[in-house]
BAGU-700685 format. One record per residue (C-alpha): residue in one letter; x, y, z; residue number from 1. Coordinates in steps of 0.2 Angstrom, whole numbers. Example, Ala and Ser with C-alpha at 12.3 -4.5 7.8 and 13.67 -1.06 7.14 Angstrom:
% residues 2
+-----+-------+-------+-------+-----+
! res !     x !     y !     z !   n !
+-----+-------+-------+-------+-----+
!   A !    62 !   -22 !    39 !   1 !
!   S !    68 !    -5 !    36 !   2 !
+-----+-------+-------+-------+-----+
//
This chain:
% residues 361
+-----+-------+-------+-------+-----+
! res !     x !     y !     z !   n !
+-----+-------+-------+-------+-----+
!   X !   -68 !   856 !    -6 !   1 !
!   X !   -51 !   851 !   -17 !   2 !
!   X !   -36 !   850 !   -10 !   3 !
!   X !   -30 !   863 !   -25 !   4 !
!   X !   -44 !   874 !   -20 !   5 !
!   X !   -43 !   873 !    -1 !   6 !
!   X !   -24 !   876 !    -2 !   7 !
!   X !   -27 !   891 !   -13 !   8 !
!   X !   -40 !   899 !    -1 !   9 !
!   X !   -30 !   895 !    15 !  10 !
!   X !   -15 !   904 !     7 !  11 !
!   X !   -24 !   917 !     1 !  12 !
!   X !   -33 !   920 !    19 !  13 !
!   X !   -15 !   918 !    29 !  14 !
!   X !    -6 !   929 !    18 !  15 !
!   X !   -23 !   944 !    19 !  16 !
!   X !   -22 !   941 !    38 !  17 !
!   X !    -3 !   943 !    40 !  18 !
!   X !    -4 !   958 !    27 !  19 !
!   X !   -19 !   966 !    40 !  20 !
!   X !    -9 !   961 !    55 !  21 !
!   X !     6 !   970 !    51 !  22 !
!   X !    -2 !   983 !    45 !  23 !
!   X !    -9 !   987 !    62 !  24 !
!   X !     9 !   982 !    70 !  25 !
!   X !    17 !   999 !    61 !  26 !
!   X !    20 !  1010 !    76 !  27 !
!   X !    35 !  1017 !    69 !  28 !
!   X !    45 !  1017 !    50 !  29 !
!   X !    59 !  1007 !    56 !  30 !
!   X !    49 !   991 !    56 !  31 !
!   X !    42 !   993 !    38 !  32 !
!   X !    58 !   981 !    32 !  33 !
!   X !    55 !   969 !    47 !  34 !
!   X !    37 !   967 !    39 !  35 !
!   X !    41 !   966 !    20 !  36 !
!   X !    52 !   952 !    26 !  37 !
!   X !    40 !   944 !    35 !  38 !
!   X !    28 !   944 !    18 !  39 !
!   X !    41 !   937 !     7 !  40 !
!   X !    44 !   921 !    19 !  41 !
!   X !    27 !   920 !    16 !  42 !
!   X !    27 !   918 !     1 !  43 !
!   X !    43 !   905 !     0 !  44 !
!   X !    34 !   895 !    13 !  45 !
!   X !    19 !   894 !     1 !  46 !
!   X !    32 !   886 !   -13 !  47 !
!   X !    39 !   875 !     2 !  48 !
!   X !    22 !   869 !     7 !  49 !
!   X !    17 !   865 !   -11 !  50 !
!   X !    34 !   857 !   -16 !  51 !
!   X !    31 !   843 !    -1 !  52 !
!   X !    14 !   841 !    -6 !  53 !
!   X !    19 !   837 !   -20 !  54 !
!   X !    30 !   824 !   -12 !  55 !
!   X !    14 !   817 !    -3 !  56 !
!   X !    17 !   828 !    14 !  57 !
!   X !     4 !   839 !    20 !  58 !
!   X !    13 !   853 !    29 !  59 !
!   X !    -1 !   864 !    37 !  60 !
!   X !     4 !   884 !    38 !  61 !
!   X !    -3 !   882 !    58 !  62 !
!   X !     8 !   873 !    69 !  63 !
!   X !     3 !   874 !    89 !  64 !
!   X !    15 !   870 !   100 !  65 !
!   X !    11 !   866 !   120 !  66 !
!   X !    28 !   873 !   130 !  67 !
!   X !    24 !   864 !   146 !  68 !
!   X !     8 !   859 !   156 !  69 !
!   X !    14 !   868 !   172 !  70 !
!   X !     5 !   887 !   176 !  71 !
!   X !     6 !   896 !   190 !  72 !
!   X !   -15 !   897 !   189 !  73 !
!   X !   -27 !   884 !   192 !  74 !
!   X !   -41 !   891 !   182 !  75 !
!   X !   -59 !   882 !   182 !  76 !
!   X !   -59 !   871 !   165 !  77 !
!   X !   -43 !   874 !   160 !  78 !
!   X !   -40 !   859 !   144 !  79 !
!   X !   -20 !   856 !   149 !  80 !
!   X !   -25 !   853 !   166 !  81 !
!   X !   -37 !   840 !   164 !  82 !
!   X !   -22 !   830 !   150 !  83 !
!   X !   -15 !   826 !   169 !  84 !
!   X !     3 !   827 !   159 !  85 !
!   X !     8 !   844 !   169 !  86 !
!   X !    26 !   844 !   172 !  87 !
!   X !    28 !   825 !   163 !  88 !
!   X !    42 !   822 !   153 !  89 !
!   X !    43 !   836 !   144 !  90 !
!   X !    53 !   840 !   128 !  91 !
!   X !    70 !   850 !   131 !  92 !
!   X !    72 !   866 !   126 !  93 !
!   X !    85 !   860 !   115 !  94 !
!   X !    72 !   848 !   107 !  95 !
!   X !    59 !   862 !   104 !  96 !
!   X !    74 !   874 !    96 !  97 !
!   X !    76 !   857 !    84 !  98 !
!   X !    57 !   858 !    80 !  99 !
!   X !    54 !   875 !    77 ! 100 !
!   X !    69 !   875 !    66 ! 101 !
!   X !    62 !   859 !    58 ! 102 !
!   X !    45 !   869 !    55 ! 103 !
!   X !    52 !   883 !    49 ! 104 !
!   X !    63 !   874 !    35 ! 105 !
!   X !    47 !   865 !    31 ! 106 !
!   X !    36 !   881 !    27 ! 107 !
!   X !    27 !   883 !    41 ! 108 !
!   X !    20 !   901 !    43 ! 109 !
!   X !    15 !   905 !    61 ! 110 !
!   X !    19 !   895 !    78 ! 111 !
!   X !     9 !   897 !    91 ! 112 !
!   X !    16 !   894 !   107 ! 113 !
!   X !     4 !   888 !   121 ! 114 !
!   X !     4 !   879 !   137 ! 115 !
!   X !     1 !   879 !   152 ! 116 !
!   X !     9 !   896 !   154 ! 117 !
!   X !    23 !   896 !   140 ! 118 !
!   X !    31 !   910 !   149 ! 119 !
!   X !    35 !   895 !   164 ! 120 !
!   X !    48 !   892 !   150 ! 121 !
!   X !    51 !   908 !   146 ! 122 !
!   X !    67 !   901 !   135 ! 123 !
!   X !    58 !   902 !   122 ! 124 !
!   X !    61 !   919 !   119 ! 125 !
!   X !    78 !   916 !   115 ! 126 !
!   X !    75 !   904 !   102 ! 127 !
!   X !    59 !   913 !    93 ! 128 !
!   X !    74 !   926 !    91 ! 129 !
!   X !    82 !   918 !    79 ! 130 !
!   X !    68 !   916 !    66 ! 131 !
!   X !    62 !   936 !    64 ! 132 !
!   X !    51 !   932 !    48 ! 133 !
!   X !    40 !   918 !    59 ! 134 !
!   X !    26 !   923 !    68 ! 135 !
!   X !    24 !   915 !    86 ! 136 !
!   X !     8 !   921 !    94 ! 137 !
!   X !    12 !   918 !   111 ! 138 !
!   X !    -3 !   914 !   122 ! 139 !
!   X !    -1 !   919 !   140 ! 140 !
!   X !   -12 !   921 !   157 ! 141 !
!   X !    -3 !   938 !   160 ! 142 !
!   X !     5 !   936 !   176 ! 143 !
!   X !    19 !   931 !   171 ! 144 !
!   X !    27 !   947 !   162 ! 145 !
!   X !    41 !   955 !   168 ! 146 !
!   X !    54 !   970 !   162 ! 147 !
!   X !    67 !   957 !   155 ! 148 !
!   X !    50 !   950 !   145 ! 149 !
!   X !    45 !   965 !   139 ! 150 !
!   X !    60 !   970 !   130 ! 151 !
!   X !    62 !   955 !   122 ! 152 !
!   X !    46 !   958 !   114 ! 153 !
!   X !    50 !   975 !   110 ! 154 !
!   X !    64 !   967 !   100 ! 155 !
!   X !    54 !   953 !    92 ! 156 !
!   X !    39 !   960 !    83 ! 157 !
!   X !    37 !   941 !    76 ! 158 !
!   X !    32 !   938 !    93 ! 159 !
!   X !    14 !   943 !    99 ! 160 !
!   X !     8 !   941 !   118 ! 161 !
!   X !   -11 !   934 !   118 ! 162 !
!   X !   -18 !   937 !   133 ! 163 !
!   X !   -31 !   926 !   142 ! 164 !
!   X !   -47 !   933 !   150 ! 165 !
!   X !   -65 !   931 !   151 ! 166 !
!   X !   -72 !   949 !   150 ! 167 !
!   X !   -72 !   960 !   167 ! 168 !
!   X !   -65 !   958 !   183 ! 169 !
!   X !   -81 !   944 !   187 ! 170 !
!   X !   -81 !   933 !   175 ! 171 !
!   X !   -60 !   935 !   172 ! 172 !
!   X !   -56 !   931 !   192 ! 173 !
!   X !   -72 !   918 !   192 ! 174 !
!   X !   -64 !   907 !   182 ! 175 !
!   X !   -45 !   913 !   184 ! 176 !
!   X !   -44 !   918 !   203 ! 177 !
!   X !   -44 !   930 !   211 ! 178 !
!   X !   -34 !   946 !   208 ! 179 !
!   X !   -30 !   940 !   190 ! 180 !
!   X !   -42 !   952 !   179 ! 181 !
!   X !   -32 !   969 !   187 ! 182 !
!   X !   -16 !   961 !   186 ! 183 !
!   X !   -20 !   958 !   166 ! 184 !
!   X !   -26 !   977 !   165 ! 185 !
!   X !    -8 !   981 !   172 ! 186 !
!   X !    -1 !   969 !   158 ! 187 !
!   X !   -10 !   977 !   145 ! 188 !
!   X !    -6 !   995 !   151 ! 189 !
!   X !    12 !   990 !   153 ! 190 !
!   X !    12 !   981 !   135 ! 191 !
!   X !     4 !   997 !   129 ! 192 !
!   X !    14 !  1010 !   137 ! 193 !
!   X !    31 !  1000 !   128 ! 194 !
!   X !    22 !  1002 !   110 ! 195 !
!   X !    19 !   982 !   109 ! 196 !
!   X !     9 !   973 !    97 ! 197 !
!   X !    -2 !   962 !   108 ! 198 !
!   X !   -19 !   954 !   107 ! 199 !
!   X !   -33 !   944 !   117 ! 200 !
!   X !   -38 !   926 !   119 ! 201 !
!   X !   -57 !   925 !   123 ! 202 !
!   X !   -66 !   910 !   129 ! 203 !
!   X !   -85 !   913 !   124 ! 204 !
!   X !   -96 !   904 !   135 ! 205 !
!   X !  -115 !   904 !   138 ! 206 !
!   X !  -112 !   917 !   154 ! 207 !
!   X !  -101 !   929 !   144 ! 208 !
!   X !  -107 !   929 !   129 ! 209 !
!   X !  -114 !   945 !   132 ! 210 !
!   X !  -103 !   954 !   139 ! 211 !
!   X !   -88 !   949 !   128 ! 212 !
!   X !   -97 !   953 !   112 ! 213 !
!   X !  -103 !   970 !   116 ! 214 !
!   X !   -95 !   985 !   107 ! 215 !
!   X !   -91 !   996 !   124 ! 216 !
!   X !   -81 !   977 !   130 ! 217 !
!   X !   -72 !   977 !   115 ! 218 !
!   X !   -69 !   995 !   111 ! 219 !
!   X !   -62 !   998 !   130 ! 220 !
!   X !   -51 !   981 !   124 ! 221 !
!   X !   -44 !   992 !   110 ! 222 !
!   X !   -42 !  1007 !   119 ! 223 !
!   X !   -30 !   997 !   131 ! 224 !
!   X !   -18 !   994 !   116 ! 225 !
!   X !   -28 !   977 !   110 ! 226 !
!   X !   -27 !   974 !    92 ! 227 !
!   X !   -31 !   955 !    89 ! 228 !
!   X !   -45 !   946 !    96 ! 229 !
!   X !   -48 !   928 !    98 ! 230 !
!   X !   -64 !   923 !   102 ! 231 !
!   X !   -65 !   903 !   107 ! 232 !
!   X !   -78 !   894 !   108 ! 233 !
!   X !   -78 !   882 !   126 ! 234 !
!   X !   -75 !   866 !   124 ! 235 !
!   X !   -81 !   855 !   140 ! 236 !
!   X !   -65 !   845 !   143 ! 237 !
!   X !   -72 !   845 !   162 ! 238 !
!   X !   -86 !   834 !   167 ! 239 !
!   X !   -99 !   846 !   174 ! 240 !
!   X !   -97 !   862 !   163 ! 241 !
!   X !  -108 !   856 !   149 ! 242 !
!   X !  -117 !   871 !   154 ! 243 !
!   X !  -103 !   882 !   150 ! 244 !
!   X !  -105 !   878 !   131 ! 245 !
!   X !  -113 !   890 !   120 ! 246 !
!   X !  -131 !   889 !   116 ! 247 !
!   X !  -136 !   887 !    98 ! 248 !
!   X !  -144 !   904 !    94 ! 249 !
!   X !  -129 !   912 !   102 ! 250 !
!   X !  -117 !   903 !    92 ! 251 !
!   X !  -128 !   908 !    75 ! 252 !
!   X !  -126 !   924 !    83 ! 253 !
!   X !  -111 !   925 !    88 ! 254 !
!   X !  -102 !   926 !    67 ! 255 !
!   X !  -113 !   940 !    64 ! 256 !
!   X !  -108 !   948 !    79 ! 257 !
!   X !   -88 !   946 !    74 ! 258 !
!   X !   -93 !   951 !    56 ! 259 !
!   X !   -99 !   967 !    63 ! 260 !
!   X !   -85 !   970 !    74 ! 261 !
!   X !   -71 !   970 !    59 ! 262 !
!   X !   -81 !   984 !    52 ! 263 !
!   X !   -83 !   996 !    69 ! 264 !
!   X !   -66 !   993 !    76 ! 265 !
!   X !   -48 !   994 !    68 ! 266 !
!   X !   -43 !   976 !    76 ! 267 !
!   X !   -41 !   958 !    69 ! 268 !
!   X !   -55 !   947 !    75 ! 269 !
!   X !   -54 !   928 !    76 ! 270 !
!   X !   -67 !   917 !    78 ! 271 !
!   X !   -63 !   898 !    83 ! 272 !
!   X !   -71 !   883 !    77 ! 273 !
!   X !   -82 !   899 !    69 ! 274 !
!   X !   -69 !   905 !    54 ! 275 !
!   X !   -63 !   887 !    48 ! 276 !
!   X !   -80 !   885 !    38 ! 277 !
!   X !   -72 !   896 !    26 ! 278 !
!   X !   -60 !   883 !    22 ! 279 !
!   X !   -73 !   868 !    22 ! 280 !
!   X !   -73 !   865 !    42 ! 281 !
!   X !   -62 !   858 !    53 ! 282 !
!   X !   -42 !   865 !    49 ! 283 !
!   X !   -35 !   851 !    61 ! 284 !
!   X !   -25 !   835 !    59 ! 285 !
!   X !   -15 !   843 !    45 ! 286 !
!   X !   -26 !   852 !    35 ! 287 !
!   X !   -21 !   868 !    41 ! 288 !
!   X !   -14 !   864 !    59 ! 289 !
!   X !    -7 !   851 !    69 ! 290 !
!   X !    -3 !   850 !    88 ! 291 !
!   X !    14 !   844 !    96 ! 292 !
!   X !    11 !   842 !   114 ! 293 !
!   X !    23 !   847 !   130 ! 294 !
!   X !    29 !   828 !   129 ! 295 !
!   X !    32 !   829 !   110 ! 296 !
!   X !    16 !   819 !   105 ! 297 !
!   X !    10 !   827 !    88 ! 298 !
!   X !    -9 !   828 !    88 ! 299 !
!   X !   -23 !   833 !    75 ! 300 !
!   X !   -27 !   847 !    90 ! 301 !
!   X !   -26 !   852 !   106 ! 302 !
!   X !   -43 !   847 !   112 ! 303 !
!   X !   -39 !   828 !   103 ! 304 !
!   X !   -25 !   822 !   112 ! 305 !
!   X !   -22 !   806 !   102 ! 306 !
!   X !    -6 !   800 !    94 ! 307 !
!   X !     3 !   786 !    85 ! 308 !
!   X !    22 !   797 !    83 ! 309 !
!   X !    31 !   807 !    97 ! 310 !
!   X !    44 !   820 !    92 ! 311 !
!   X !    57 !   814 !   103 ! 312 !
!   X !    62 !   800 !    91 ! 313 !
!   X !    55 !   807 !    73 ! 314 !
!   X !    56 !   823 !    63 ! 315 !
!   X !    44 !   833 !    61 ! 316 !
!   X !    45 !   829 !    43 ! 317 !
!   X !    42 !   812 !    46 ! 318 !
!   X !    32 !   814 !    60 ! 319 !
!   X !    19 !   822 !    48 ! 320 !
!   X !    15 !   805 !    40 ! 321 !
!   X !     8 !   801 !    53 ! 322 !
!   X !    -7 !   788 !    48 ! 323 !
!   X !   -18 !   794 !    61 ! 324 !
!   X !   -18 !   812 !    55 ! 325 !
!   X !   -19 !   805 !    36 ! 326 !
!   X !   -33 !   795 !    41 ! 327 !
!   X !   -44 !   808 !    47 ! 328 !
!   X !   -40 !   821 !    34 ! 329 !
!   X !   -44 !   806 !    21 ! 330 !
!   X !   -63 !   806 !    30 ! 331 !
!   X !   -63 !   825 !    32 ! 332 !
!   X !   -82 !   824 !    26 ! 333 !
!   X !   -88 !   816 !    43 ! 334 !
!   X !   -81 !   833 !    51 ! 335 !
!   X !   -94 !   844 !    40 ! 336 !
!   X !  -111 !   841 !    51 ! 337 !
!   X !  -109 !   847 !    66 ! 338 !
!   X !  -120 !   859 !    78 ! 339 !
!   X !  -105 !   873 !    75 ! 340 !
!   X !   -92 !   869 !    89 ! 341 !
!   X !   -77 !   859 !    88 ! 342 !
!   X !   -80 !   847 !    76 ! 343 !
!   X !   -68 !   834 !    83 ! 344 !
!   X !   -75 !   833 !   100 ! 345 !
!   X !   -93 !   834 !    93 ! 346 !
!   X !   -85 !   819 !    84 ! 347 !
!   X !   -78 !   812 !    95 ! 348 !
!   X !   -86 !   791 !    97 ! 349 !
!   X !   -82 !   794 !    77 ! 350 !
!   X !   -64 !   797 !    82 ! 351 !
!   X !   -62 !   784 !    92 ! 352 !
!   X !   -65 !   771 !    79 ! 353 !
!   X !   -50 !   780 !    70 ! 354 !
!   X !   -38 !   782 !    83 ! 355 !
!   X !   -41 !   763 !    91 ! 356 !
!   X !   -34 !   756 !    72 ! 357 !
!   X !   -18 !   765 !    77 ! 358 !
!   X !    -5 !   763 !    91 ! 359 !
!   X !    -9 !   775 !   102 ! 360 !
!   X !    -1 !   786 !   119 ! 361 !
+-----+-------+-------+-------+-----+
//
């Protein structure tokens, strides 16, 4: 696929999924400026975007930016946990207001904010406040909220809680301890009760499959207050849970599944590796996201976590030259054949002849 064409069709999809999202954000008519707003910086950073490109500077409309490594979970698999970086050297929250402000200038659309539990530095919230026509997703385990919490979010639409979980109470306290899953039904009944906006982060597994994809799951989901769904395919960052990884005739299955829930239910459903075949596979290392870890590393994504420029020292502007992310958008066709998951860490012996040209973490 063209660059020209690419960059039309991932406009095109991030300005249809901000226009569907806001939609279902309208709880009341006072908001309806807040969201036009929100439209028309969408639009400006499209023109932004382009003008660098121009300028040889891929900016991708995605940014995903690890707050810390710390959480007050230990849950079975967990990607952050096995960087063993939790708590190292993190970036200051003065530094992260620098990036964010750095992103925003350069066109980037949407933020999302991860972790660890992001709400360890629940800073944050101060800072997303000054950028109302950004969306920050802010993916969360859900233990974490509090009054003072929820009323900032009340007062920052641009900012949307994705909680974590695994389907019911077994699965969810199975992987997350146990005591999480009611704990998250209290979240979302809290989040509910105070007319947020809020979604769900759902990591599909081969045990799960079944329960997380099944209409009454969902439906209950929605019911709660749920409005966006992410479904995320497991990536085995753990030696010894291969066996969590989806089997092939689930993840054919799984698409269809999704397909059919975006007709039943009046939600936003997200499939991840599963929706960036729309934009000829894999969106990372530029192409429509990028990764800055807690330490300030910038990374093609979160489960890659190579790097040959840290933020600490570099724009972000700068920073996005990076060689190593050019180089594997430049061989973007080696990402195309894959079984369906993450075509990175499918990839990943591939990779490694890439990243060991570089000066690397």
């Amino acid at each position: 696929m063209k660059q020209q064409e690419y960059t039309r069709i991932m406009n095109a999809s991030l300005r249809g999924l901000l226009t569907d999202a806001l939609k279902l954000a309208i709880i009341k008519p006072s908001l309806i400026n807040k969201i036009i707003r929100i439209l028309e910086r969408q639009k400006e950073a499209e023109i932004i975007r382009q003008e660098l490109l121009e300028e040889n500077i891929s900016v991708p409309p995605y940014m995903i930016l690890s707050l810390t490594g710390r959480c007050n979970l230990r849950c079975k698999g967990c990607y952050a946990m096995e960087r063993k970086s939790v708590g190292a050297d993190e970036m200051s929250m003065e530094r992260i207001r620098d990036i964010i402000g750095e992103a925003y200038g350069l066109g980037i659309s949407v933020c999302m904010l991860a972790g660890g539990e992001p709400l360890v530095r629940k800073e944050i919230l101060d800072i997303t406040a000054d950028y109302p026509d950004m969306i920050f997703p802010l993916f969360t385990n859900g233990t974490m909220l509090d009054d003072d919490i929820t009323i900032k979010f009340k007062n920052q639409r641009n900012v949307v809680p994705v909680i974590s979980m695994e389907g019911y109470v077994e699965d969810t306290d199975k992987r997350r301890g146990e005591g999480v899953y009611l704990k998250l039904a209290s979240a979302m009944t809290h989040l509910k009760k105070n007319g947020i906006f809020y979604g769900t982060s759902l990591t599909v597994t081969r045990s799960n499959f079944d329960t997380i994809t099944n209409d009454s799951f969902v439906r209950g989901l929605i019911q709660s207050g749920c409005k966006l769904f992410f479904f995320v395919d497991y990536v085995p960052v753990k030696e010894g849970t291969e066996n969590w990884v989806l089997l092939e005739e689930q993840r054919e299955k799984l698409m269809e599944i999704i397909k059919g829930l975006r007709i039943k239910f009046p939600g936003l459903f997200i499939a991840f590796p599963g929706d960036e075949e729309q934009f000829g596979g894999c969106m990372s290392a530029g192409r429509g996201f990028v990764h800055i870890s807690p330490q300030g590393d910038l990374e093609p994504c979160p489960f890659a976590p190579y790097s040959d420029v840290n933020l600490k020292s570099k724009s972000l502007k700068e920073a996005l030259k990076s060689s190593l992310l050019s180089e594997i958008r430049q061989n973007h066709s080696q990402l195309l054949e894959t079984a369906g998951g993450c075509a990175l860490w499918e990839k990943r012996e591939w990779l490694g002849t890439i990243v060991s040209k570089h000066i690397i973490k």
